[in-house]
KOLNUGU-515976 format. One record per residue: residue number from 1; chain; x, y, z of N, C-alpha, C, O in turn. Coordinates in nm, 3 decimals, padded with zeros to 5 digits. Each point is the difference from the previous one (the first is absolute). Layout:
NUM,A,X,Y,Z,X,Y,Z,X,Y,Z,X,Y,Z
...
***
This chain:
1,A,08.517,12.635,09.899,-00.010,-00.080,-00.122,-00.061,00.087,-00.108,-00.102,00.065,00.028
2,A,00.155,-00.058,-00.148,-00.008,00.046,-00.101,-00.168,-00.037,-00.030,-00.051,-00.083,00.075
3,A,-00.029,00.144,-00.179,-00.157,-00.062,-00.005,00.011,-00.104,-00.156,-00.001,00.029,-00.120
4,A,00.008,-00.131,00.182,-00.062,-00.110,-00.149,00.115,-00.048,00.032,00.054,-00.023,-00.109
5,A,00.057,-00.024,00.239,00.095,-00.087,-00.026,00.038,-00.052,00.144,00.010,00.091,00.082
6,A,00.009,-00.194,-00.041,00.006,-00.054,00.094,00.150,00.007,00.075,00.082,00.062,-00.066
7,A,-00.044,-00.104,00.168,00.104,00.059,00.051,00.101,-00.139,-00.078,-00.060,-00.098,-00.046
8,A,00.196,00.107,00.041,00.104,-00.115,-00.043,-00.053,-00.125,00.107,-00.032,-00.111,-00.041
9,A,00.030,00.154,00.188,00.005,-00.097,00.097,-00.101,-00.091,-00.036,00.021,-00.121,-00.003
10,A,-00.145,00.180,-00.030,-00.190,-00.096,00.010,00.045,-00.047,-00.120,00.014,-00.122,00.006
11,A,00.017,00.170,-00.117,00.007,-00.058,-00.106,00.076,-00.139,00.002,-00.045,-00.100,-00.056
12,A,00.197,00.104,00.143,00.061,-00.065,-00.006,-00.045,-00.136,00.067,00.050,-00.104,-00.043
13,A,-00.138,00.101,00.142,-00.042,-00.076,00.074,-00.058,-00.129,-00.054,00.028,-00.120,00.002
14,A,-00.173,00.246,-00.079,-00.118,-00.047,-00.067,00.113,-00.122,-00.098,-00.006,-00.119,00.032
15,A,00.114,00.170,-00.162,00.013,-00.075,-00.070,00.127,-00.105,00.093,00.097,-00.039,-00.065
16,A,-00.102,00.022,00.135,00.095,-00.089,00.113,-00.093,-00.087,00.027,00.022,-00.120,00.015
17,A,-00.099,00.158,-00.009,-00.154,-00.133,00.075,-00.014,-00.112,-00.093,00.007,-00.123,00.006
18,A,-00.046,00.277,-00.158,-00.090,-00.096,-00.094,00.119,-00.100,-00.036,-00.040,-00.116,-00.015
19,A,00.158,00.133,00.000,00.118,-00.059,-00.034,-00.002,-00.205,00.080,00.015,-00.114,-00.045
20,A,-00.040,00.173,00.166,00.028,-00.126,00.121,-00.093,-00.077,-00.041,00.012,-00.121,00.018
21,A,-00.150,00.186,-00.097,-00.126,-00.108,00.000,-00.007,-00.024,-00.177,-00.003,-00.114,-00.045
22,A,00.003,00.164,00.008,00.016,-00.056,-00.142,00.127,-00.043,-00.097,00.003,-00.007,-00.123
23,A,00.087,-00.017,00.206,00.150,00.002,-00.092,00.099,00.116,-00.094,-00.043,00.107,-00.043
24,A,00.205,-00.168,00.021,-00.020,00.078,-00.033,-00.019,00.054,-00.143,-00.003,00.119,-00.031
25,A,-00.013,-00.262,-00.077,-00.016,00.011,-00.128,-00.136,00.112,-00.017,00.012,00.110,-00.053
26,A,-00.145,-00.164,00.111,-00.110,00.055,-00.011,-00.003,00.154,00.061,-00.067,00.086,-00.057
27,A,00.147,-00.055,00.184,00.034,00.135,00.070,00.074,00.091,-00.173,-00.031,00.110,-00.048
28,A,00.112,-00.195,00.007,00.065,00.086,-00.151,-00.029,00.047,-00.054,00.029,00.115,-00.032
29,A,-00.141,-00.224,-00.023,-00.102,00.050,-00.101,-00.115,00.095,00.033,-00.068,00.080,-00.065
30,A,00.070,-00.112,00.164,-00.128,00.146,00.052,00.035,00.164,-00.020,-00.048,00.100,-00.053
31,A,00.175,-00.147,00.138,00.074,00.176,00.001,00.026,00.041,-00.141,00.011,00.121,-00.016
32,A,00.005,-00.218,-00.122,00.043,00.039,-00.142,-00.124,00.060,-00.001,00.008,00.123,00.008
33,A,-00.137,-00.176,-00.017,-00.106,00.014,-00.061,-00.070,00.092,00.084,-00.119,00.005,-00.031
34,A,00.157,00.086,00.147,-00.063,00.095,00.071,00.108,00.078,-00.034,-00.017,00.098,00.073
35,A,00.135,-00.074,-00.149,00.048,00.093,-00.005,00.131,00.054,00.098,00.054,00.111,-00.010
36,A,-00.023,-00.206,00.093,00.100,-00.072,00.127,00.137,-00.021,-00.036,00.106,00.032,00.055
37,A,-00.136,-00.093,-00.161,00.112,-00.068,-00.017,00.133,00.031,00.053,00.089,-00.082,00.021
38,A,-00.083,00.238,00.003,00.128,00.041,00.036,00.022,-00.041,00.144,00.097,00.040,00.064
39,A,-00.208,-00.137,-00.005,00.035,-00.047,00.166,00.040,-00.171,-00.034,00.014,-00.094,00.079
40,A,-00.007,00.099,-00.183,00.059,-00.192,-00.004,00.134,-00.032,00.071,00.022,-00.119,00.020
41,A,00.066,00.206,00.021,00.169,-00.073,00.032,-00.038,00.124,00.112,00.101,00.003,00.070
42,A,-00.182,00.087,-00.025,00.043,00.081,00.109,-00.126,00.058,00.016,-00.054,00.068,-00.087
43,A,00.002,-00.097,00.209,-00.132,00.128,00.083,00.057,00.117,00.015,00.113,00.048,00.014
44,A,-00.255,-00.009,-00.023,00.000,00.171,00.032,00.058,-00.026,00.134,-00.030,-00.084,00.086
45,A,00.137,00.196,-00.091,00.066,00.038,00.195,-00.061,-00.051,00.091,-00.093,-00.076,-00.028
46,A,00.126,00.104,00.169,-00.083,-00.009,00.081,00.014,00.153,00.051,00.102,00.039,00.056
47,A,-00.223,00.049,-00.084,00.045,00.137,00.044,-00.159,00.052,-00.020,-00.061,-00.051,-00.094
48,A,00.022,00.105,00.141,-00.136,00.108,00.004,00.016,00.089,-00.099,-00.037,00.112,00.038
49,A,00.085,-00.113,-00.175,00.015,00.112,-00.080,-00.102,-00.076,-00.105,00.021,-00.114,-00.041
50,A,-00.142,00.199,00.002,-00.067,-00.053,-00.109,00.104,-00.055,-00.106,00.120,00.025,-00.004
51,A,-00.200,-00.114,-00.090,00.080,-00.084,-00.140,-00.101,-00.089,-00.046,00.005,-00.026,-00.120
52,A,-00.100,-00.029,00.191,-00.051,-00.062,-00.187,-00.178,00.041,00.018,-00.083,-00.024,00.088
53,A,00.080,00.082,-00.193,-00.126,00.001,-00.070,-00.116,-00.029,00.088,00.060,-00.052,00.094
54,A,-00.194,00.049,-00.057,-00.110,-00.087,00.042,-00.038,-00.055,-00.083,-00.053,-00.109,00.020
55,A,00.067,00.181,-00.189,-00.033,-00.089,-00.092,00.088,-00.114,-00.043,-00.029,-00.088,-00.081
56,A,00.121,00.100,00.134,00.095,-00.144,-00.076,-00.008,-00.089,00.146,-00.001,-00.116,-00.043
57,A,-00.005,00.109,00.160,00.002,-00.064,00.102,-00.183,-00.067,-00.034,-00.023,-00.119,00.017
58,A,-00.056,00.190,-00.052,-00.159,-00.022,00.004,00.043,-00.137,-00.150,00.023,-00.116,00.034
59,A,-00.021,00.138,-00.116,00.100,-00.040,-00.128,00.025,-00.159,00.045,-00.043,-00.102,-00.054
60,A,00.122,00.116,00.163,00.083,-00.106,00.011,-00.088,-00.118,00.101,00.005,-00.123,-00.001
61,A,-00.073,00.202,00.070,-00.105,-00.114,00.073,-00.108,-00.025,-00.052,-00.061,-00.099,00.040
62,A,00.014,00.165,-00.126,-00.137,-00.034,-00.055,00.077,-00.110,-00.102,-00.067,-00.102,-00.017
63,A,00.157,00.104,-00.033,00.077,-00.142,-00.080,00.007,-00.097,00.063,-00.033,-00.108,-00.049
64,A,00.086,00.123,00.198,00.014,-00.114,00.101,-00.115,-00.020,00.020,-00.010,-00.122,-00.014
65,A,-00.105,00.168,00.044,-00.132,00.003,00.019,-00.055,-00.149,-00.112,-00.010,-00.119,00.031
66,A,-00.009,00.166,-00.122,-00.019,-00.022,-00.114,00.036,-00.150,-00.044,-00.080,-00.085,-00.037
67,A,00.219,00.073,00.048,00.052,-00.135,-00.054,00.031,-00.094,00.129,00.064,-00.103,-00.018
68,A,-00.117,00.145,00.168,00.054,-00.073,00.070,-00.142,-00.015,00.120,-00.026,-00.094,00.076
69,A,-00.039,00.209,-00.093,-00.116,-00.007,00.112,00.073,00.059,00.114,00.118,00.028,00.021
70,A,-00.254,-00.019,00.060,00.020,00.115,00.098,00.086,-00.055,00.104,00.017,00.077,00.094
71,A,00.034,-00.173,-00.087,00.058,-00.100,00.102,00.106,-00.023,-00.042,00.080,-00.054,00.076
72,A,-00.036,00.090,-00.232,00.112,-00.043,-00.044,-00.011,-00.129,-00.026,00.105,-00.035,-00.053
73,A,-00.190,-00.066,00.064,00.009,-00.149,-00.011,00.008,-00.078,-00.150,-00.025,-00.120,-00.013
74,A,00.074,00.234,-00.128,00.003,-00.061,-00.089,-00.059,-00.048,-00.109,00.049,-00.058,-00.097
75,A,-00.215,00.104,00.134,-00.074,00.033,-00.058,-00.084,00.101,-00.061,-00.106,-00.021,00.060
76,A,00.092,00.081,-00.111,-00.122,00.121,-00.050,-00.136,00.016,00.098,-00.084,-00.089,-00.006
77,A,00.073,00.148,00.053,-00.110,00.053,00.084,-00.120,-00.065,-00.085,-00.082,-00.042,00.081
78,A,00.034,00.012,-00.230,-00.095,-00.037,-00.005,-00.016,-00.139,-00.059,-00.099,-00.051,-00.052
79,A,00.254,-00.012,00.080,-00.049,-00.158,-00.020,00.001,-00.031,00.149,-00.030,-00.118,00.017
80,A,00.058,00.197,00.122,-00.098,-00.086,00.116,-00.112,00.003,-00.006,-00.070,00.092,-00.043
81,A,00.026,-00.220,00.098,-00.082,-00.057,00.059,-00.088,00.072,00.147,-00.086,-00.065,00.059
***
């Protein structure tokens, strides 16, 4: 693996997950606003060849982070309770 970029496969995974738990209007808008966008109609391969960033993958969960909490449950981490 290349240094500062994660392999196609992890990448692909990671945004496959966040996809299943947050939808996929909100999955859309994340990847625009981390810089993604080019994974909206197609994931990275499935192949061990570095391709995205740590900074745009870091990007894209600290958004999910952010607007959804660590659970994904839809809320912001600091309106729980």
């Amino acid at each position: 693996m290349n240094s500062g970029q994660l392999t196609n496969r992890y990448a692909r995974q990671i945004l496959a997950a966040v996809r299943e738990v947050i939808g996929s209007e909100a999955w859309s808008q994340a990847l625009q606003e981390a810089g993604l966008g080019r994974y909206r109609e197609a994931l990275p391969p499935m192949n061990p060849e570095p391709g995205v960033r740590f900074e745009e993958i870091s990007a894209f969960c600290q958004h999910v982070r952010e607007r959804f909490g660590p659970e994904g449950g839809g809320r912001a981490s600091a309106d729980r309770s």
